[in-house]
Structures are given as structure tokens and as C-alpha cells.
C-alpha positions in Angstrom: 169.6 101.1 14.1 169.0 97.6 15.9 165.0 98.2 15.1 165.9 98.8 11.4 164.6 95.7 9.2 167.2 96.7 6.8 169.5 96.0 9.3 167.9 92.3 10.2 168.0 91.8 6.1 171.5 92.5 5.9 172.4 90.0 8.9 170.3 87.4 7.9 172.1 87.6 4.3 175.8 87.6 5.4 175.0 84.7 7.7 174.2 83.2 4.6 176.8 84.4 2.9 179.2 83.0 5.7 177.6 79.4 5.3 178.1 79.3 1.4 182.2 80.4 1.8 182.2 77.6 4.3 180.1 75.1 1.4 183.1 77.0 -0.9 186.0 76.1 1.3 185.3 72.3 1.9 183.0 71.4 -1.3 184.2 67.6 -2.2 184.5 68.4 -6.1 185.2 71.5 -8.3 181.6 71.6 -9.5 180.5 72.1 -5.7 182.6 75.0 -5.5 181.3 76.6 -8.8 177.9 76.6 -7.4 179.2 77.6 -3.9 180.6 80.6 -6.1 177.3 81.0 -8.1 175.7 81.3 -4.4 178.1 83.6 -2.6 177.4 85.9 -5.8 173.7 85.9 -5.5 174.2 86.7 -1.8 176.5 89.4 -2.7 173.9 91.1 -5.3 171.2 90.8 -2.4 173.2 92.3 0.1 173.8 95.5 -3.0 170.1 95.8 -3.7 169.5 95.9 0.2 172.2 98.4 0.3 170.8 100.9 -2.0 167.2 100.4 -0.5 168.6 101.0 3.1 170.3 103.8 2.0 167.9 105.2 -1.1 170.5 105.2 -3.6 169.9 103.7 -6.8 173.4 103.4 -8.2 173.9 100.5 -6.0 171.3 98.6 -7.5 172.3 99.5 -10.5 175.7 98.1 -9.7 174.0 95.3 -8.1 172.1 94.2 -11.8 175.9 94.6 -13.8 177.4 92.3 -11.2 175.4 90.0 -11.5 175.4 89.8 -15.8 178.8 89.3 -15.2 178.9 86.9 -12.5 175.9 85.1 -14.8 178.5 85.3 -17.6 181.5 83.7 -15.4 179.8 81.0 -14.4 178.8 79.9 -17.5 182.1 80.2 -18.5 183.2 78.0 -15.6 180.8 75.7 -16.5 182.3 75.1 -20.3 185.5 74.7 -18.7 184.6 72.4 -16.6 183.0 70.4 -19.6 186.0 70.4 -21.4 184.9 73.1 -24.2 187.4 75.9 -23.8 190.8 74.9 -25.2 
């Protein structure tokens, strides 16, 4: 397992993923967060599409491309809030 590159992938990515909840955690403003949050789901949909490759499944990319609609949808949603459109 230690000579697998799916296995270097994956460590590489939740290092990452450990750096932006850290960029989440002590962001200065709210909009910081947001984009900490944007990140941490983009990591997330990386480390799914890895997942299925490593594994050959396809239903974990397929997973992987609804997440990230949503989390595409979310964020935008954040980001009307934030403006002051959602009442």
C-alpha cells in the first residue's frame, strides 16, 4: 500500500485539507471563512474522485460531481447573504 500513488494522492490532499480547516478556524472575517469552506469542499470532491479511481468504482465520482453542484450552489448562496440579498 505505501508504494501506491493513490495512496501519496490521498495524503497529499488531506494535508491540504488539514491547512484549509486551520485557514477556516482562525480566518479574520466571515468572507475568509466562506472561501476556507469553498476550499475544504474542493479538497473533499478531490479526495472522492481519488477514492473511486483507487478503488475503480464509479459511483464515488458520481457522488463526487453532485457534491460539488451543491456545494457550488451553497456558496453562492453564502455569498448573497453575505451581500445583504437574502431577507
Amino acid at each position: 500500500m505505501m508504494s501506491d500513488p493513490f495512496f501519496y494522492a490521498a495524503l497529499l490532499t488531506a494535508i491540504a485539507g488539514l491547512i484549509t480547516m486551520l485557514r477556516m478556524l482562525i480566518g479574520p472575517t466571515v468572507p475568509d471563512r466562506v472561501v476556507g469552506l469553498d476550499t475544504l469542499n474542493t479538497i473533499v470532491v478531490a479526495l472522492m474522485i481519488l477514492l473511486g479511481a483507487a478503488y475503480d468504482r464509479t459511483i464515488y465520482i458520481d457522488i463526487a460531481i453532485v457534491y460539488a453542484i451543491l456545494s457550488y450552489i451553497g456558496t453562492l448562496i453564502i455569498a448573497k447573504y453575505l451581500q445583504g440579498g437574502l431577507s
